[in-house]
matplotlib code that plots the C-alpha trace (Angstrom):
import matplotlib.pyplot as plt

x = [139.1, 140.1, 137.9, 136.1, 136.3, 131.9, 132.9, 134.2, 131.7, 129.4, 127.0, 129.2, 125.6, 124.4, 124.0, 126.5, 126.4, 129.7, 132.9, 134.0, 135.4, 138.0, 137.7, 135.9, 138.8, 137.5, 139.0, 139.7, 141.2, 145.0, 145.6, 148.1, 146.6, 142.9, 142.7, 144.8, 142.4, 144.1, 143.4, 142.8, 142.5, 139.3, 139.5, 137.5, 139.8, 143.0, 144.3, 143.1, 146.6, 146.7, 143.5, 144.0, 140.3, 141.2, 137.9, 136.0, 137.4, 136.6, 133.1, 133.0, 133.9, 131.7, 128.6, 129.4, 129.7, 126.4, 125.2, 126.5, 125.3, 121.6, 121.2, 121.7, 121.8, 125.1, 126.6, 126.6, 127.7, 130.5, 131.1, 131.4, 133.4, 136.5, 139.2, 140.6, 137.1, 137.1, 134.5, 132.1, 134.2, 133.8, 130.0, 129.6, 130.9, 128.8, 125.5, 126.8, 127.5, 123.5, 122.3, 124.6, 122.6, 126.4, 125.4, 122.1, 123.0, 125.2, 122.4, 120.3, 123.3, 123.4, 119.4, 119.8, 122.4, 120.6, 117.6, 119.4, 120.0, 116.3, 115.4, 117.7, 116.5, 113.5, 111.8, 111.8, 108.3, 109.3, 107.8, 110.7, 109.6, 108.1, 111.2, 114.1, 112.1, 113.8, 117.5, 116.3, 115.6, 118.3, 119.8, 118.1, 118.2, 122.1, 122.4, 120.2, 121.5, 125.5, 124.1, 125.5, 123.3, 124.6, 125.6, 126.5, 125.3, 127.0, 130.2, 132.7, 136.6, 139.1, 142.9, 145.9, 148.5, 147.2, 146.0, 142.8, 139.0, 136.0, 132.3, 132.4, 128.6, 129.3, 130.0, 128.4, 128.7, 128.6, 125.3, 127.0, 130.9, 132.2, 135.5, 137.7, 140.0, 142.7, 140.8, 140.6, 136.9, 135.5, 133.2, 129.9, 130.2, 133.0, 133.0, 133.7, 133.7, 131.8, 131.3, 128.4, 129.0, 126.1, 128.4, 127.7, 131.4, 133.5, 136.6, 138.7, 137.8, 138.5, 142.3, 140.8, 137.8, 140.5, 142.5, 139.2, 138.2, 141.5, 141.8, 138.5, 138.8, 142.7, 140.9, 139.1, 135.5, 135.2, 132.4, 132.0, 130.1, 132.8, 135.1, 137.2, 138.1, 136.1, 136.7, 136.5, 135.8, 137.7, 136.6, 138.7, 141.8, 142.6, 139.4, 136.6, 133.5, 132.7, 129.1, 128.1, 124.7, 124.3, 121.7, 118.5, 119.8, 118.0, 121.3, 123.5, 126.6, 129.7, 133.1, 136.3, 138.9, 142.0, 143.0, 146.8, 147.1, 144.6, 146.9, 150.0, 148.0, 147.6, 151.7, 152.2, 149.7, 151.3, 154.4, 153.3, 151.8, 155.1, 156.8, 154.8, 155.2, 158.4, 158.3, 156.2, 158.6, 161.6, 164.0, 166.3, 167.2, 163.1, 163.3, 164.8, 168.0, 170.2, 173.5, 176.4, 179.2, 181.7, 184.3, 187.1, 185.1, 185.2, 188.8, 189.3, 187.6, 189.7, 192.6, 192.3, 191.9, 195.4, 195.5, 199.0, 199.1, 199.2, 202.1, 202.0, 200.9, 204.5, 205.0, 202.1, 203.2, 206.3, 204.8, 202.6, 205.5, 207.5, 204.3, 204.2, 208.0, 207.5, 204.5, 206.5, 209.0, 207.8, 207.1, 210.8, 210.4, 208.5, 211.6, 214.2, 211.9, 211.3, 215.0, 216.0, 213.7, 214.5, 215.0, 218.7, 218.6, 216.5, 217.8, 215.9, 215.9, 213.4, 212.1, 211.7, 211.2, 207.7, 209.5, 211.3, 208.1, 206.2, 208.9, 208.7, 205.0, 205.2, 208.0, 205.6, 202.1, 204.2, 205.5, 202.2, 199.9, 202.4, 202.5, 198.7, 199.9, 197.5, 197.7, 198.5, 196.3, 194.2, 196.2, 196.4, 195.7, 191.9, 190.5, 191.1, 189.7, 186.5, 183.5, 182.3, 184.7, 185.2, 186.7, 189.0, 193.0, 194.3, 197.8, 200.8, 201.5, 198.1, 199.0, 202.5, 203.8, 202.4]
y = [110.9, 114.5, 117.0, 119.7, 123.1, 123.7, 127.4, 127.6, 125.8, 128.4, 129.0, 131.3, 132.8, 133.2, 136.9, 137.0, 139.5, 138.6, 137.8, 134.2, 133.0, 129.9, 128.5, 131.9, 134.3, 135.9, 135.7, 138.4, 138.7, 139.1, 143.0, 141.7, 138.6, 138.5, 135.2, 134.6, 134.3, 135.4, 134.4, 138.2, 138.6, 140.1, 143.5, 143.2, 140.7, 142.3, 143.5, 141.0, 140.1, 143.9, 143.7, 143.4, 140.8, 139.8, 141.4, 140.0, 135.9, 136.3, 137.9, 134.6, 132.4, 133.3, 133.4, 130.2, 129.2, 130.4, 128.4, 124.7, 125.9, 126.4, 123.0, 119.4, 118.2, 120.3, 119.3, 115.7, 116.6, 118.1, 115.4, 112.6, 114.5, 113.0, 115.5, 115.2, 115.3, 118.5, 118.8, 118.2, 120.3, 123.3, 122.5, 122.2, 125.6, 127.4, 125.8, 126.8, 130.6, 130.3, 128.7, 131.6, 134.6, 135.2, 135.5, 137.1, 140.2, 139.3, 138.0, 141.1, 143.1, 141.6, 142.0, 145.5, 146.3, 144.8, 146.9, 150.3, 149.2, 149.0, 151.7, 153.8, 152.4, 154.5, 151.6, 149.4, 149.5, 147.2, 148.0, 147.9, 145.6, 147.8, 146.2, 148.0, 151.1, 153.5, 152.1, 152.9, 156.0, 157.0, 155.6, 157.7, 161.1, 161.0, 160.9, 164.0, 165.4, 165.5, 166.2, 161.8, 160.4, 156.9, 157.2, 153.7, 150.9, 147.6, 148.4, 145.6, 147.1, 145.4, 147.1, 145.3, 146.5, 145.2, 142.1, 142.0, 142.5, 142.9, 144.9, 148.4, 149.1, 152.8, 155.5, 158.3, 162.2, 164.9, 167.8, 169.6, 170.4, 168.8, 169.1, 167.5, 166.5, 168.2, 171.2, 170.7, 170.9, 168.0, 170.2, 169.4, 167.1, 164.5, 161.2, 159.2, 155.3, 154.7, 151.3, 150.6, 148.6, 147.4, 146.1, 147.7, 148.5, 150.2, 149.7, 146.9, 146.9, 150.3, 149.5, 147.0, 149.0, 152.1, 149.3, 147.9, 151.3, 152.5, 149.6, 150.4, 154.1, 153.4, 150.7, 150.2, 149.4, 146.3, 144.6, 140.5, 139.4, 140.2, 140.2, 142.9, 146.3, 149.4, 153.4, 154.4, 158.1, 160.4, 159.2, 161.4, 159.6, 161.2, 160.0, 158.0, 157.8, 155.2, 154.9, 153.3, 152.2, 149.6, 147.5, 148.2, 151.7, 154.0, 156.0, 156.8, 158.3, 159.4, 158.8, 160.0, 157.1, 158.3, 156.7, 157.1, 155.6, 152.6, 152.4, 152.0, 149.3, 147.2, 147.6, 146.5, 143.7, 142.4, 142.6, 140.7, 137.7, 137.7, 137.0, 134.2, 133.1, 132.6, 131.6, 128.6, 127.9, 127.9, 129.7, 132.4, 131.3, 132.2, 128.6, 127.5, 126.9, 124.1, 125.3, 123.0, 121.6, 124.0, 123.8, 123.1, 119.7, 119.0, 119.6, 117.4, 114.9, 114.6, 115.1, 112.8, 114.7, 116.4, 120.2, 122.4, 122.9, 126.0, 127.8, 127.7, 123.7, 122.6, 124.2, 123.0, 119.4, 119.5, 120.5, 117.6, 114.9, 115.7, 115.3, 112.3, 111.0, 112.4, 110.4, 107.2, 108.3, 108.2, 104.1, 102.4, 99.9, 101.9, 104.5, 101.7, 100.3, 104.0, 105.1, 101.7, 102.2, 105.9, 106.7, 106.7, 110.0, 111.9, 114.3, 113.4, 117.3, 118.9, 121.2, 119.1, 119.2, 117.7, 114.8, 113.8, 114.4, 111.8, 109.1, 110.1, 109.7, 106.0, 104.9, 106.3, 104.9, 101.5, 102.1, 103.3, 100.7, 97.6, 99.1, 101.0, 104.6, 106.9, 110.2, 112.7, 115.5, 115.4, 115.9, 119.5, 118.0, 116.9, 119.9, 120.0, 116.3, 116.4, 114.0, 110.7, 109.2, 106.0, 107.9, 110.3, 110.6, 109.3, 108.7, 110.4, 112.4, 114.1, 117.9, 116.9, 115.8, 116.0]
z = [53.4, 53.8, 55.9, 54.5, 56.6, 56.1, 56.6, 53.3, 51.5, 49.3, 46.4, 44.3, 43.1, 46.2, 47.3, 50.5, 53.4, 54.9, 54.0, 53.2, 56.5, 57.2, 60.7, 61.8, 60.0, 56.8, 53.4, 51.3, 47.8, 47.4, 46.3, 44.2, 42.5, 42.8, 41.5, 45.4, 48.2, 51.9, 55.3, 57.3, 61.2, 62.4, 63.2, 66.6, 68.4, 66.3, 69.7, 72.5, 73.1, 74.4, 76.5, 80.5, 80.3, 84.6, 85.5, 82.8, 83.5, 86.9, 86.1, 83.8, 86.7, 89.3, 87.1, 86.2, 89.5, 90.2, 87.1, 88.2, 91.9, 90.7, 88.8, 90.1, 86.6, 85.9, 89.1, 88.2, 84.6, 85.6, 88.4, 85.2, 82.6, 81.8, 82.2, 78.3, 77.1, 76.0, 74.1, 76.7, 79.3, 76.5, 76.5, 80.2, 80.5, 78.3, 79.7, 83.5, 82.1, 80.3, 83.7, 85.9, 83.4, 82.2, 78.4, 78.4, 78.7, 75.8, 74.0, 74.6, 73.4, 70.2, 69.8, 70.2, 68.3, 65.3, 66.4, 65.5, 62.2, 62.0, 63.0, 60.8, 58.0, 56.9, 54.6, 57.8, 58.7, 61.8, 65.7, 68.1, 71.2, 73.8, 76.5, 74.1, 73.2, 76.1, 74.6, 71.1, 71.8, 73.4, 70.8, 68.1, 70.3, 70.5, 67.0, 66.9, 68.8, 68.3, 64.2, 63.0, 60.3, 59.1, 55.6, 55.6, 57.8, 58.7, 56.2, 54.9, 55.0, 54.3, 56.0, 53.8, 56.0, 59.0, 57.4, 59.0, 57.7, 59.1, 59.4, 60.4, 62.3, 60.7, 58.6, 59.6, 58.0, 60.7, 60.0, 62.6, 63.7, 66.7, 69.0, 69.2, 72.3, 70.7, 70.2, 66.8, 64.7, 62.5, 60.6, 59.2, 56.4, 57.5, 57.2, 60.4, 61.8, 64.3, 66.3, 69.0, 72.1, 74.3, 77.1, 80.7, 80.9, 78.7, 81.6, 79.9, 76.4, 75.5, 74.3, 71.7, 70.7, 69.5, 67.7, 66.0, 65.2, 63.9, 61.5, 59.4, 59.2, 57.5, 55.6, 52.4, 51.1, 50.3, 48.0, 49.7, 46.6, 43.7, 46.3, 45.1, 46.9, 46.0, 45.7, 49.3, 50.4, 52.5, 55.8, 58.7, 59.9, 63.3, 65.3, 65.4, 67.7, 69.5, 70.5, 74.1, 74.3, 77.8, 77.1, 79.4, 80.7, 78.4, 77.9, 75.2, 74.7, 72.7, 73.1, 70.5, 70.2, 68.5, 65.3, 66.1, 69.4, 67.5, 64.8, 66.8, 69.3, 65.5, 65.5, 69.2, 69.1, 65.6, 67.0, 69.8, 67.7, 65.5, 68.9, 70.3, 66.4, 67.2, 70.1, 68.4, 66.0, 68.1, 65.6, 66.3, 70.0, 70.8, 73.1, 76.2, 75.3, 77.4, 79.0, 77.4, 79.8, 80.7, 78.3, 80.7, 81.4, 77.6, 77.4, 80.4, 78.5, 75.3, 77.3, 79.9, 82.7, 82.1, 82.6, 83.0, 86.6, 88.2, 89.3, 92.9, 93.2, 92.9, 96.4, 97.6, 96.3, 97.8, 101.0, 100.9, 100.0, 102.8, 105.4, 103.8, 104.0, 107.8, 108.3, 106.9, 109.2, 112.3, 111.7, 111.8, 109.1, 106.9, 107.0, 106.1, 103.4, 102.0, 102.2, 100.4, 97.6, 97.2, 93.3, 93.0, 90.5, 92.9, 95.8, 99.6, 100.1, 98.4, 96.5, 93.6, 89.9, 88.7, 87.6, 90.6, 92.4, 90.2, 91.1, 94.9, 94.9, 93.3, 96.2, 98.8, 97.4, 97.9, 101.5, 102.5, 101.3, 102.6, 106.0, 106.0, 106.4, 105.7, 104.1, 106.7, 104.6, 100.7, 97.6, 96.6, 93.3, 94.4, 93.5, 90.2, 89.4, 87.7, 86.4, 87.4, 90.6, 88.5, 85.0, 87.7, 87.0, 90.2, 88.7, 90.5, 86.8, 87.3, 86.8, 87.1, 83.9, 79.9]

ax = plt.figure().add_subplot(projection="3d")
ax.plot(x, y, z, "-o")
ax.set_aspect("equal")
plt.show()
């Protein structure tokens, strides 16, 4: 029976506030063919392949050391998971970060975040709890006080050329004119994405927060229910503002993130995935490629072993035959039985021609094994032989004759 993804299971009249999503990516329509659905990438983890997260894992790792040092229950847990089971290993972790305090904050984060889109929403008659009133604040008092009023809260935007769509948290219009690092003005009146963070630290995020930021401001509205992209207004396209609101520090502030350098992160991390892609696949020489034999071993192998032999090894042949005929020399009936079997068309002074030197060699390997001379020093020929010891040429026309 096949499986059914539950992500992509929906009431068609039900009133949506997020996009359709497949395994935690959203769909969107095709601009091409709205009767297409595509699979996007979220705009807030587009550039994670970018982001130096060191810190952050061994932040992770210690709390949840502390979280499976604080409860017996975990250590024994942990002590009987199977080591493919990974499931439970993925479940063990998240309950040691809870027990080590490493997602509250997180948690808390999350909790405010929603708050401020309460509290900028004037029909919301809701009472902040007391704990986040000094962050809300802050929260509310920075707006004031840099002139941003959120035109447009919690925004879907869809960016084709990235591929990738997401939520904005806002579009605010300026009431007053700001500066920009360039020395620039945005004047009263603009349009501009912003995104809030809660995190403590801004340190290692900052790269993928420009990205994030960069891809909705070069993006387009986008209406989840019809599913179908809307007119979008001039929203400026050289920064954005990123707002950093720590949760529990009763501070606020602003930060300009420039859509540029965001835009060109989207390039360098989509050129990254299109490389591990490829990688994946293995195509185009993107794998570890084996070295094949040298192909003077495969030549020796269809040929037998025969190569043309250098220029200078019939010297050093010669050479070596007549150590040889001394050798057999220096034993009396060894020199009798050599000169009688001497071929009859080949001279006893050398040098010699390859083919007299072929019939030499056979008289000698006879002489030598009937009266156990050895070889008074190695065949020039030896290094030249190649492969196994059993499939050698050991034959006296080895890099003699053709």
């Amino acid at each position: 029976m096949p499986s059914i993804d539950v992500d992509e299971l929906y009431d068609a009249n039900e009133q949506r506030n997020d996009f359709r999503r497949a395994n935690g990516a959203p769909l969107v329509s095709d601009p091409e063919d709205s009767t297409k659905t595509l699979r996007y990438s979220r705009p807030s983890s587009y550039a994670k392949v970018l982001d130096d997260e060191e810190a952050l894992h061994q932040w992770r790792l210690w709390k949840a050391m502390q979280g499976v040092a604080e409860s017996k229950a975990l250590q024994i847990a942990v002590a009987g998971a199977r080591d493919e089971d990974r499931e439970t290993k993925k479940e063990l972790r998240e309950k040691a970060l809870d027990k080590g305090a490493a997602n509250e904050k997180a948690d808390q984060g999350t909790g405010l975040h929603a708050m401020t889109a309460r509290v900028e929403t004037p029909t919301d008659t809701w009472e902040p709890p007391a704990l986040y009133e000094p962050d809300l604040t802050a929260y509310t008092a920075c707006l004031e006080r840099y002139g941003l009023v959120s035109e447009m809260i919690e925004v879907p935007i869809v960016n084709d050329v990235w591929r990738a769509a997401g939520t904005a948290d806002r579009i605010y219009r300026l009431t007053k004119t700001l500066t920009l690092p360039t020395g620039e003005q945005m004047v009263a009146g603009t349009l501009v994405v912003g995104d809030l963070k809660t995190g403590q630290k801004l340190d290692f995020s900052l790269p993928g927060y420009t990205v994030q930021m960069a891809i909705y401001a070069l993006g387009s509205l986008y209406d989840i229910v019809n599913e179908r992209r809307m007119p979008t207004p001039a929203i400026d396209d050289r920064w954005t503002i990123l707002v950093h609101l720590p949760v529990g520090k009763a501070r606020c502030e602003l930060l300009w993130c420039s859509i540029e350098i965001g835009n060109y992160g989207a390039y360098l991390a989509q050129a990254v995935k299109e490389w591990r892609k490829k990688w994946k696949s293995g195509h185009d020489f993107y794998d570890e490629l084996p070295i094949p034999e040298p192909i003077e071993n495969l030549l020796a192998e269809e040929l037998g072993a025969w190569r043309p032999a250098p220029s200078d090894l019939r010297e050093e042949m010669n050479a070596w035959i007549i150590e040889r005929v001394r050798a057999c020399g220096a034993h009396k009936l060894a020199r009798q039985r050599l000169l009688l079997t001497w071929p009859e068309d080949v001279t006893t002074r050398g040098p010699w021609t390859e083919l007299d030197m072929v019939k030499i060699l056979d008289g000698l390997d006879r002489v030598e094994a009937e009266f156990s001379i050895p070889f008074p020093s190695e065949d020039p020929r030896a290094i030249y032989r190649s492969g196994h010891r059993a499939n050698m040429d050991r034959s006296n026309g080895f890099m003699l004759a053709n």
